[in-house]
N, C-alpha and C positions, 0 to 999 in steps of 0.2 A: 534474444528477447528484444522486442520493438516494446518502444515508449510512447505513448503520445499525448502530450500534456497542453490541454484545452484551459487558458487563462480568463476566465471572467471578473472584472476589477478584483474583488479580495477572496474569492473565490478559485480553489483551482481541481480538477480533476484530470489524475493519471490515469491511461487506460492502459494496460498490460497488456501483453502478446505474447504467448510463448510458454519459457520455463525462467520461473525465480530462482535461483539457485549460487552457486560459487563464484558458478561465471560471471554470472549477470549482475548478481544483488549489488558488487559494488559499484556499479554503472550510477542503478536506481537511487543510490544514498547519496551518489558525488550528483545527481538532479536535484535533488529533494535539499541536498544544502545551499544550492545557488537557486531554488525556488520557493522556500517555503518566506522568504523575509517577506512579511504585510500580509501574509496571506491571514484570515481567520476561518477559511471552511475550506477546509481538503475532503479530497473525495478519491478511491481506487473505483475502478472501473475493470474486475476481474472475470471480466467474462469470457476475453481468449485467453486467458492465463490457464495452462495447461499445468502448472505444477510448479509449490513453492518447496525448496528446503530450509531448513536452520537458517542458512544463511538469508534467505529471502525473510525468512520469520522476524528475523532480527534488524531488517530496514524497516519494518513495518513497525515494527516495538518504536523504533527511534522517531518514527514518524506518527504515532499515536502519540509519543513523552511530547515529543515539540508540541504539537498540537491541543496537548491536556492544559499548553500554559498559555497557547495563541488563540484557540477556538474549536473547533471541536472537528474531528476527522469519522469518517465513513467508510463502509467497505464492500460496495454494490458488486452482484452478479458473478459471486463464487460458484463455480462446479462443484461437483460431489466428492472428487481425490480433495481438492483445494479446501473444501469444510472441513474431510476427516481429517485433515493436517491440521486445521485449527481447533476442531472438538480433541481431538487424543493429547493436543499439546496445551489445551486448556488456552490458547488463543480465542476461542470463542466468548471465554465469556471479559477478556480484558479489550479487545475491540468489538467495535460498534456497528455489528453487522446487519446491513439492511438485504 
């Protein structure tokens, strides 16, 4: 999975590449802890993101929780496998999917 993380002053958005998964996820969590300090608007950019699992589910939970208490996070340009990951697992309605 390629990461690519766009910093605009308090603002920051990840864009995915790839597959979320076992491998990956803890890549994306060890980013998001050395990037999330001062941020208040995160934003995912899932548009190559070819496929999340559990594990990937679960960087994004900890990255909504931070967020619910910094400002407020987003979750731009889901595919169709990537939604029904989050409709079946009830992700959908606890993130803030644009």
């Amino acid at each position: 999975m390629k990461i690519n993380s766009i910093l605009n002053g308090k603002s920051l958005t990840i864009a995915l590449e790839g597959r979320l998964d076992t491998t990956t996820a803890p890549h994306l969590e060890a980013e998001l802890k050395q990037s999330l300090e001062g941020i208040t608007e995160l934003a995912f950019d899932l548009t190559a993101l070819e496929y999340s699992s559990s594990a990937g589910l679960r960087v994004l939970l900890f990255a909504q929780k931070t967020m619910n208490r910094h400002g407020r996070m987003a979750v731009r340009g889901a595919n169709e496998t990537v939604m029904e990951v989050f409709e079946v697992t009830g992700f959908a309605d606890i993130l803030s999917i644009e």
